[in-house]
N, C-alpha and C positions, 0 to 999 in steps of 0.2 A: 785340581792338583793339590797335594800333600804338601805343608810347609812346617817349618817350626812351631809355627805360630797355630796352626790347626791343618782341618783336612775335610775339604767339603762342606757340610752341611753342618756339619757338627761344632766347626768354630761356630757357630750363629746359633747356638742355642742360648736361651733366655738362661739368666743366672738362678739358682734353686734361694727360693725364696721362703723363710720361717716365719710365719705371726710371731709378732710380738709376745702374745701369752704364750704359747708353746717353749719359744727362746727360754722367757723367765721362768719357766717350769723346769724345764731340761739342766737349767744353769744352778737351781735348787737343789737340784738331787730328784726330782720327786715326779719326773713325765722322761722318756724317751723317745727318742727319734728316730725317720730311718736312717743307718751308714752316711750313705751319700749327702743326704742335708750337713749331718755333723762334720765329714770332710770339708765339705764345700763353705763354712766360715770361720772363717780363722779363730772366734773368739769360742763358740763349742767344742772345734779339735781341741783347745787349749784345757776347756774346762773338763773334756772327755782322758785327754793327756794329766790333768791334775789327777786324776782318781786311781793313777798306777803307780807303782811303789817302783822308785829302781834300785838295783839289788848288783851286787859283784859279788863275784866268787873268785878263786886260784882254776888256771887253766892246767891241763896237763902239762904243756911244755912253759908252764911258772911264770906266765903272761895272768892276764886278769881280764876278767870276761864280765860286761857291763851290760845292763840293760833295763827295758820298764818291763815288770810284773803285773800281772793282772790274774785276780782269783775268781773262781766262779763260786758260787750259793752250795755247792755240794764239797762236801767232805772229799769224797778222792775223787777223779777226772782227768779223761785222757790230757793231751799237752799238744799247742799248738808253737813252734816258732816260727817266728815271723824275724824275714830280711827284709830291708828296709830299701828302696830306691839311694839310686845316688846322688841322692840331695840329702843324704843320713836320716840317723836316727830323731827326725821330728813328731810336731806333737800330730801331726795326720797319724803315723805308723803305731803310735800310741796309742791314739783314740783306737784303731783296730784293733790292735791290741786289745781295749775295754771290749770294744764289741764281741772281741771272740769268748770272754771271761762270760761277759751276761748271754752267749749264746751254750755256754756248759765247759766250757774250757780253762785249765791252766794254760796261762799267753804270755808268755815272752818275746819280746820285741829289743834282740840286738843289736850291740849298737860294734860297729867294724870300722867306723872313722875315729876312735877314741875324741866322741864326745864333739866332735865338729860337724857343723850343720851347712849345707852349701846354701848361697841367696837367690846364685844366678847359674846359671848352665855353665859358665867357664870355671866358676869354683867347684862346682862338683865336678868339673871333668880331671881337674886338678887331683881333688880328691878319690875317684877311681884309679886315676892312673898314678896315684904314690900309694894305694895300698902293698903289700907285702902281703904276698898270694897265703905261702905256708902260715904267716905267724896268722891271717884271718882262718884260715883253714883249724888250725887249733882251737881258736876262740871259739868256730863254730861246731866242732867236733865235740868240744868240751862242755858246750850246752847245752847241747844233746844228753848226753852222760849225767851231766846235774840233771836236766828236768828229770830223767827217767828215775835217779836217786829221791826229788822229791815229794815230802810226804804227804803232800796232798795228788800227788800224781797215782795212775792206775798204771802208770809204766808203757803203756801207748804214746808214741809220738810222732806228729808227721810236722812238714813242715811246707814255709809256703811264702813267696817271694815275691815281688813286684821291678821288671827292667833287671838292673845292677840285681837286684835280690832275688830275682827268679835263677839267674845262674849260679847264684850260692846256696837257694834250697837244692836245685839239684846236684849242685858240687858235694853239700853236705850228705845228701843220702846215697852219693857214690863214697865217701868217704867214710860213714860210716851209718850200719843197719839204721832204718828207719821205717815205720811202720805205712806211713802214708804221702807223698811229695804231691806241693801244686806249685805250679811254673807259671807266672803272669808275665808272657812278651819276654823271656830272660836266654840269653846266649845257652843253648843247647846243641852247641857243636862239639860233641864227645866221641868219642871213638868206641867201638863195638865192646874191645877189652877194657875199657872203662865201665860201659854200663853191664857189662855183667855183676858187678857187686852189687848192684840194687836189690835191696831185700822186699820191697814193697809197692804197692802201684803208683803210678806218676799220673798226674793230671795237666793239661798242658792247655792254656788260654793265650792265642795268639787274634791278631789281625791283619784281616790281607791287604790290609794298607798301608802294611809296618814297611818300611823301606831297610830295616837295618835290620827283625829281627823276620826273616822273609820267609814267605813260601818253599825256598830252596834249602836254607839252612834247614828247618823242621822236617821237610821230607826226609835230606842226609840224617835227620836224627831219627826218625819213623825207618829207616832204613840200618842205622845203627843197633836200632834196639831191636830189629827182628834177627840178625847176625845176632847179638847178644843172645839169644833165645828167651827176650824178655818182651817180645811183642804184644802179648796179653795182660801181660800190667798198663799195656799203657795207654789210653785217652788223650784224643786231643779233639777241642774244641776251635774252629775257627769263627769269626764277628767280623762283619763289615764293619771295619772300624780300623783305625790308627793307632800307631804304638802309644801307649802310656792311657788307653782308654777307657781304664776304669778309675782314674784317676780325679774325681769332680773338683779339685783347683784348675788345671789345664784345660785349654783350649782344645783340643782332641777329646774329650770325655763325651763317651757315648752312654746316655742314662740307660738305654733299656741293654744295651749288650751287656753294659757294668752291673746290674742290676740282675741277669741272668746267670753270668760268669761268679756272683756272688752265692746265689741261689745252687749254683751247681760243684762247688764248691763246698756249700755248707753240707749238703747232703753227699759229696764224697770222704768228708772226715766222719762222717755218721756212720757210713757205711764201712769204713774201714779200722775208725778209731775206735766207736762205741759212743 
């Protein structure tokens, strides 16, 4: 049985362990690791979170739109954003952020709680439930429009959420053109004449052991998007596994489905971004 706390087999995984040389290499600048080790200790997200610039800009509707930057090695490059669970913009979201920079990407990593970070599941539920749907809707609308403005940017941009953040990438590329959407476990309960403005293919990583973001929900949206006549953009992915399970702080984190869903993911922005 599924709990808070984990789900099956997977709360009883051994924790991801670094050597020490590795650690001090990585924490140098000067060795790399994979994703998931750097998630899973607090002091490398941090160190992987220090290496992003965070940057504000003026929002369409005269709000201010916040977040960590991260460049890649090449001159111009497609553009990834990234939404953040609802535990906000922390240095986990950050470190991905870096990662998707050193994998060829400009990565932006929004921040939609102005700057508040939750500790415990009751403060971030606090904090989803006092956001202000349109004014984030701007913010994220508006991000879009700068990366694509940006001069390190090739003007390609998808984007790519996790829970709370998966129904904002897909909110934002209903909202406005985007070239590429990935959805991790995120509220996809849309209506047919919503996703008709989708300009781009959707990528969708769920598990059937998600109790909230469910089997039922995602078929009405598999069902939504073929009314939409947008049934061929779109992919989904299901994982024996628990909501929030690409996640390596949590108790639900399944290494190899996180591991595949990461793999399959890198290679749909390839495919679609450049």
């Amino acid at each position: 049985m599924c709990s808070l706390d984990g789900c099956g087999h997977h709360a009883d995984l051994p924790p991801i362990i670094v050597p020490d040389a590795l650690r001090r290499r990585f924490l140098a600048g000067i060795a790399s690791l994979p994703l998931a080790a750097v998630l899973a200790d607090r002091a490398l997200a941090q160190a992987a979170a220090d290496r992003v610039e965070t940057v504000s800009f003026p929002s369409a509707g005269g709000r201010t739109v916040t977040g960590a930057l991260a460049l890649p090695a090449a001159e111009k490059a497609p553009v990834v954003l990234l939404f953040h669970e609802w535990w906000g913009l922390n240095d986990q979201i950050k470190a991905v952020a870096a990662e998707f920079a050193a994998q060829g990407y400009v990565a932006l990593a929004i921040d939609l709680f102005g700057g508040r970070v939750a500790q415990d599941a009751q403060q971030a539920q606090q904090l989803v439930g006092g956001i202000d749907q349109a004014a984030a809707a701007d913010l994220a609308v508006s991000a879009v429009q700068w990366l694509r403005g940006h001069p390190r940017s090739t003007g390609k941009v998808g984007t790519v959420g996790w829970c709370f953040g998966g129904g904002w990438s897909l909110q934002t590329s209903i909202a406005t053109p985007v070239d590429a959407t990935v959805i991790y476990y995120g509220n996809v309960r849309r209506s047919a004449q919503e996703l008709k403005t989708l300009a781009g293919p959707v990528l969708g990583h769920f598990g059937t052991q998600d109790k909230s973001i469910n089997q039922e929900m995602v078929a009405g949206f598999e069902k939504a998007m073929r009314e939409a006549g947008q049934a061929e953009r779109l992919t989904v992915y299901w994982y024996e596994a628990d909501h929030a399970f690409a996640n390596p702080t949590g108790a639900r984190y399944d290494a190899e489905d996180a591991a595949t869903a990461w793999e399959r993911t890198l290679y749909f922005f390839k495919k679609n971004l450049g």
